[in-house]
N, C-alpha and C positions, 0 to 999 in steps of 0.2 A: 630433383628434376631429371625428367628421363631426356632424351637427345637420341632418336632413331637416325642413324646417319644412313642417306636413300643407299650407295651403293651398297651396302653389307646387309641390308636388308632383302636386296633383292635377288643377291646373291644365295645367302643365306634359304630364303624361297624357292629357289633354282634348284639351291642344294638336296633338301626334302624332297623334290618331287621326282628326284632323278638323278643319274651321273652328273659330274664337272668337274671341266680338268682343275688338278689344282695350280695348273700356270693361271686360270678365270680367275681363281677364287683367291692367289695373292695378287692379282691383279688389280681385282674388286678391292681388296685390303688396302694397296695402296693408295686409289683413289681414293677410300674412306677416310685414311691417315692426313691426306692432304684436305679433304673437305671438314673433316674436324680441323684441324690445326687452323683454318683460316678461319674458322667458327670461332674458335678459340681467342687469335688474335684481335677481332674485330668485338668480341664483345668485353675482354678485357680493357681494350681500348675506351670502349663508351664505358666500362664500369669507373677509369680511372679518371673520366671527364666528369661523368655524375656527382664523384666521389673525392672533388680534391680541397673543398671544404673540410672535412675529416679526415682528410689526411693531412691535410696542414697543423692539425694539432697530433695526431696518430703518430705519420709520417712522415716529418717533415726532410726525410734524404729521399723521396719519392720524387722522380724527376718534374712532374709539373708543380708539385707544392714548392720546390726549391729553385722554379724556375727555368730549369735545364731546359726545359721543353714548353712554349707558350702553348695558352689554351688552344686556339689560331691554330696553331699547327698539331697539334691533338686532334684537334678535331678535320684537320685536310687528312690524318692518315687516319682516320676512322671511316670518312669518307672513301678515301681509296680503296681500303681493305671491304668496305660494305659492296664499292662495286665489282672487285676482286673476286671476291662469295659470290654474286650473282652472273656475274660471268664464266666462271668457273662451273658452277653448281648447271646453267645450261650448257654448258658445252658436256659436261655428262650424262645429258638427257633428265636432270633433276631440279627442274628449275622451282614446279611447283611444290614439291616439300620444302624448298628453299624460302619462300614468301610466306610459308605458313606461320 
């Protein structure tokens, strides 16, 4: 799976076409670091909701197959994180590769 993350991308485009300082371009980097990571979080999340059926035989010191963590609540910080990501994602001007 490929994952174009918008700020390094556009940076990246900036860069080809011309000078940028590199204060931009680790700037760009970090917002990219933080819009992955939260991409990251959120869809681990729904992978380990999907996923805890097989991990109860796989898994089972995974904290929702052993119960640490109810479904309930997996699924409130899936939610948060999902609106985390979309808030985040326009607050950087990247809303719509976000929805994509």
């Amino acid at each position: 799976m490929l994952i174009i993350c918008p700020p390094c991308a556009i940076k990246a485009t900036q860069l080809l076409s011309g000078p940028i300082s590199i204060s931009n371009l680790l700037y760009s980097w970090l917002l990219s670091l933080i819009y992955i990571y939260i991409f990251y979080v959120q869809f681990n999340n729904s992978n380990d909701i999907a996923g805890v059926e097989g991990d109860r035989i796989d898994k089972p010191e995974r904290p929702i197959p052993s119960n640490r963590v109810s479904i309930k609540r997996a699924w409130h910080l899936y939610y948060i994180t999902v609106m985390i990501y979309i808030v985040y994602s326009y607050s950087i001007g990247h809303l719509f590769p976000c929805l994509i």
